[in-house]
C-alpha positions in Angstrom: 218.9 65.4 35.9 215.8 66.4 37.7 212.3 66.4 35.6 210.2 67.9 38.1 210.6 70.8 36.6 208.2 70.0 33.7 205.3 69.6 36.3 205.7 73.6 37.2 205.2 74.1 33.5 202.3 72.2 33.0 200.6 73.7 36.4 201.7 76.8 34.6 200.0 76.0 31.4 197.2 74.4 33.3 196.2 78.3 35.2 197.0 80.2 31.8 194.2 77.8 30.3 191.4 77.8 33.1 191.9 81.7 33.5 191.6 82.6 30.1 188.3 80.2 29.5 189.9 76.7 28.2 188.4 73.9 30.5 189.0 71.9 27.9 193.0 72.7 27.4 193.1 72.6 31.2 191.5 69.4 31.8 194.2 67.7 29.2 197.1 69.1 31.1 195.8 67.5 34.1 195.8 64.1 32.5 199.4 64.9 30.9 200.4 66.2 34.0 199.6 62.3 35.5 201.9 60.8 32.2 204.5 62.6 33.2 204.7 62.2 37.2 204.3 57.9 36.5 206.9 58.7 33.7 209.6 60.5 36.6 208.6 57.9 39.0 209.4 55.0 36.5 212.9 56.7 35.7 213.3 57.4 39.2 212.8 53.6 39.4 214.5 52.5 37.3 217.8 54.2 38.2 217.4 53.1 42.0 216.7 49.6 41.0 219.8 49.6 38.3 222.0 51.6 41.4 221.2 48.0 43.5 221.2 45.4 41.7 221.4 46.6 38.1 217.7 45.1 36.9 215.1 47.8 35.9 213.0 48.0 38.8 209.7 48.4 36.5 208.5 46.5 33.8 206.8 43.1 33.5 208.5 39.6 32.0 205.1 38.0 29.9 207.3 35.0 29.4 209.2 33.6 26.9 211.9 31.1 25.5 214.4 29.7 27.9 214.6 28.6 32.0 214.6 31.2 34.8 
């Protein structure tokens, strides 16, 4: 399924706000537009990384019981 849709809506959202005289509203959809592009490119990852070798390509291992 593609998600870049959401980032239209949000620039959408984003020129509503700074033409009707919410800096504010439109600086917060910038920083929520960022969440979401690292979240698309961590599914996006993830699903290339699972199509080769079926390990998430993101994440990080901190450890833990057992050998590697």
């Amino acid at each position: 399924m593609r998600s870049d849709w959401i980032l239209d809506v949000l620039t959408d959202l984003k020129t509503f706000a700074r033409t009707n005289d919410m800096p504010a509203l439109a600086e917060q959809l910038d920083d929520t537009a960022i969440v979401a592009m690292a979240e698309i490119a961590a599914i996006k990852e993830t699903k290339d990384g699972q199509h080769h070798d079926g390990e998430a390509a993101v994440g990080t291992y901190f450890g833990g019981f057992g050998t590697s």
